[in-house]
C-alpha atoms as a printed R data frame, in Angstrom:
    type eleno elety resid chain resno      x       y      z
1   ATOM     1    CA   UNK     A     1  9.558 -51.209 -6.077
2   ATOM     2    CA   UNK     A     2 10.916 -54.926 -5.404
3   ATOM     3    CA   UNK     A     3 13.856 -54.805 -8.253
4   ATOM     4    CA   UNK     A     4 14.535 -51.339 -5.797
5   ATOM     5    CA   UNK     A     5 14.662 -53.020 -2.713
6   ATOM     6    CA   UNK     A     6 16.625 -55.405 -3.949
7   ATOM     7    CA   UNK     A     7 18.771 -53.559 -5.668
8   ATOM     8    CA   UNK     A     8 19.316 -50.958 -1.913
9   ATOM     9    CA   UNK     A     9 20.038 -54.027 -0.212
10  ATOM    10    CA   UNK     A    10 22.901 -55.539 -2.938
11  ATOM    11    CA   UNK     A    11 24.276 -51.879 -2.670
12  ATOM    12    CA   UNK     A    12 24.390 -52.117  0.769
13  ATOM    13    CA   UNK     A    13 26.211 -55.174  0.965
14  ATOM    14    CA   UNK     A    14 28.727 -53.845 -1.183
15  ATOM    15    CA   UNK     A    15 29.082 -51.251  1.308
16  ATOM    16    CA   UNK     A    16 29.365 -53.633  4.127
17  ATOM    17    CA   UNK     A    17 32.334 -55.197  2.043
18  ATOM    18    CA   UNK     A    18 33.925 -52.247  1.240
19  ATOM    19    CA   UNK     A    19 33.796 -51.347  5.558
20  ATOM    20    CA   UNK     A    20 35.143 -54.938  6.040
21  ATOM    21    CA   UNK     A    21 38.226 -53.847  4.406
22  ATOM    22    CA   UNK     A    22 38.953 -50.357  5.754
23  ATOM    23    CA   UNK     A    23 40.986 -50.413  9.015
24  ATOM    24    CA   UNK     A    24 39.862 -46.902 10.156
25  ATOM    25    CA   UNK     A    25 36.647 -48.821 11.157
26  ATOM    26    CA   UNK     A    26 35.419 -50.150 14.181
27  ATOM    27    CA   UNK     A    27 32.627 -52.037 15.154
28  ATOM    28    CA   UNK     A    28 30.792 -49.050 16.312
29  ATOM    29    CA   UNK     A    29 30.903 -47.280 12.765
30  ATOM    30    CA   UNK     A    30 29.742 -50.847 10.876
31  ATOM    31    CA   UNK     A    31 26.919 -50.597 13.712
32  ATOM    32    CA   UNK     A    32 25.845 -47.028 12.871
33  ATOM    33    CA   UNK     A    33 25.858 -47.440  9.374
34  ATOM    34    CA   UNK     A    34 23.467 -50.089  9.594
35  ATOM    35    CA   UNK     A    35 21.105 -48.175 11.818
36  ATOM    36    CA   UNK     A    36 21.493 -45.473  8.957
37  ATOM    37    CA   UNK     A    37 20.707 -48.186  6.184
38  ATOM    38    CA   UNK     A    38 17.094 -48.822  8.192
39  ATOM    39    CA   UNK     A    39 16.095 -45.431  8.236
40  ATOM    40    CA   UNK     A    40 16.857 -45.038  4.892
41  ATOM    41    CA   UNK     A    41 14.673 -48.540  4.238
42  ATOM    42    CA   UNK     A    42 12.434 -46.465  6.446
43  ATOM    43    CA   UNK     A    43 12.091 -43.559  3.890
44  ATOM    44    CA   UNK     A    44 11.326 -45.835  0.574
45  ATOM    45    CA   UNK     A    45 15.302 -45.566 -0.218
46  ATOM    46    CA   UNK     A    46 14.647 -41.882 -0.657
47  ATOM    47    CA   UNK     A    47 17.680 -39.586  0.090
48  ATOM    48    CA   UNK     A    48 18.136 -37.685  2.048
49  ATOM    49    CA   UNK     A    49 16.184 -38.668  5.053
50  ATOM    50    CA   UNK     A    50 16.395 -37.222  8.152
51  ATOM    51    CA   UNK     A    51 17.737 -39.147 11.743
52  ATOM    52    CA   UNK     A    52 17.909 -38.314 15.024
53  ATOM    53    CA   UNK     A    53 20.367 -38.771 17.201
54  ATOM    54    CA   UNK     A    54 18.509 -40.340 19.971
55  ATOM    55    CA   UNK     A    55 16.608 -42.744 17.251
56  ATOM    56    CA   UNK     A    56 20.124 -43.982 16.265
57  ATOM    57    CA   UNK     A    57 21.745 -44.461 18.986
58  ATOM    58    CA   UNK     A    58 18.949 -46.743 20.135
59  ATOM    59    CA   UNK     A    59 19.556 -48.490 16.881
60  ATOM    60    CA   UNK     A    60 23.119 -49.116 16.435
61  ATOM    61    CA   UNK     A    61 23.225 -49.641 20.837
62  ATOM    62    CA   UNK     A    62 25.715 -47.157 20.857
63  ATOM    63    CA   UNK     A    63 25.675 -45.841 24.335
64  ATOM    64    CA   UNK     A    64 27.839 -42.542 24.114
65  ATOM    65    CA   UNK     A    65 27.104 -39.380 22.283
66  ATOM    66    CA   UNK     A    66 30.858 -38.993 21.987
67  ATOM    67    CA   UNK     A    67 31.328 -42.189 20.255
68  ATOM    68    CA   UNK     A    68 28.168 -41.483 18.341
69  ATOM    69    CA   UNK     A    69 29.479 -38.125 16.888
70  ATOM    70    CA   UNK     A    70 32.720 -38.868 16.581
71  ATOM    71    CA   UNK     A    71 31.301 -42.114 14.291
72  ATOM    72    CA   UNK     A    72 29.180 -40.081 12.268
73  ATOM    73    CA   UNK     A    73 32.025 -37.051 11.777
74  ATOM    74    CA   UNK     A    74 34.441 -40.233 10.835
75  ATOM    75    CA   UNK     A    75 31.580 -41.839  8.169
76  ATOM    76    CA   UNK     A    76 30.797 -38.355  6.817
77  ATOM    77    CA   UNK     A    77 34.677 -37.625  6.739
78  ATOM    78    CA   UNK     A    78 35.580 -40.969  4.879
79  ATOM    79    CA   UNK     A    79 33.202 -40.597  1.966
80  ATOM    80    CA   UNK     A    80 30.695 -43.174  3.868
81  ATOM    81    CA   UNK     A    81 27.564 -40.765  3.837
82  ATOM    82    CA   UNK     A    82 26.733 -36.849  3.169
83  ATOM    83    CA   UNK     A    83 25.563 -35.670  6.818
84  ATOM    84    CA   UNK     A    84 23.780 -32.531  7.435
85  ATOM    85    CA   UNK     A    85 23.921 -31.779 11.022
86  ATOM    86    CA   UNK     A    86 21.331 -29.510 12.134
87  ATOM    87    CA   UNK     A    87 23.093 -28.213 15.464
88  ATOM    88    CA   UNK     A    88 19.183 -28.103 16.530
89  ATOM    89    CA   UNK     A    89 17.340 -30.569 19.239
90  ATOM    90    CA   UNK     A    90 14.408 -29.161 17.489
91  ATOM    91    CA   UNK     A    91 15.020 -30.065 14.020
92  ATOM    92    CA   UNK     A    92 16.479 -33.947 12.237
93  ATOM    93    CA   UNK     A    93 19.653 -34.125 10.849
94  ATOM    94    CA   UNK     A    94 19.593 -34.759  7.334
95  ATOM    95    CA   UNK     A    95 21.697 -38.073  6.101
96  ATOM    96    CA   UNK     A    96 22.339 -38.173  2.163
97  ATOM    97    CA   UNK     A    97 22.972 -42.194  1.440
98  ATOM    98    CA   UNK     A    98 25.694 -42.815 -1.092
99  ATOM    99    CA   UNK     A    99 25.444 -44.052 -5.168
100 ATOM   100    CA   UNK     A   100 26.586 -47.491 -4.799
101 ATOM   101    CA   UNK     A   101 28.977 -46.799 -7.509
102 ATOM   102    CA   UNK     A   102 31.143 -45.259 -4.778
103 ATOM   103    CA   UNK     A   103 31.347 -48.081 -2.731
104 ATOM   104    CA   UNK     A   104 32.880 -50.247 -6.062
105 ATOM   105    CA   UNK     A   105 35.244 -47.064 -7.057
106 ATOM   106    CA   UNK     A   106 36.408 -46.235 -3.587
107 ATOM   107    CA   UNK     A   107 37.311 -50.150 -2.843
108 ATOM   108    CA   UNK     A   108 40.621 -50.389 -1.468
């Protein structure tokens, strides 16, 4: 489980590198992505795991649930994550974290 969590974490700094570069981003998409990164450290690096929007907004501090779905459209959109919207207050979204393969293929 340690060479796995260490491994999640180098993946996701890849990721982080690969955001760096990509001018479509702001600060608010960098933010949610690492509020998505701890829930999926939350579910043993098992995808998919499900989110809430309330639970990541707190996360990430984003404020509006504009800017929070147009940031999660935007990540789904531009190969960032699978999401799985639910369209239910009832029911979690379900978030599908990428192979880290994509993050070193899709590098711009």
């Amino acid at each position: 489980m340690r060479k796995r969590i260490t491994s999640e974490i180098a993946d996701y700094g890849k990721w982080i590198k690969r955001m760096g570069r990509d001018e479509r981003l702001m600060a608010t998409h960098i933010s949610l992505f690492t509020a998505l990164f701890v829930f999926f450290q939350r579910n043993e690096f098992i995808s998919p795991f499900t989110v809430t929007r309330t639970g990541l907004m707190a996360c990430s501090r984003i404020a509006s649930i504009a800017t929070y779905h147009k940031c999660m459209k935007q990540l789904h959109d531009f190969g960032y994550i699978r999401y799985q919207p639910s369209f239910s207050p009832k029911q979690e979204s379900l978030v599908y974290w990428p192979d880290a393969s994509q993050a070193v293929n899709q590098a711009g």
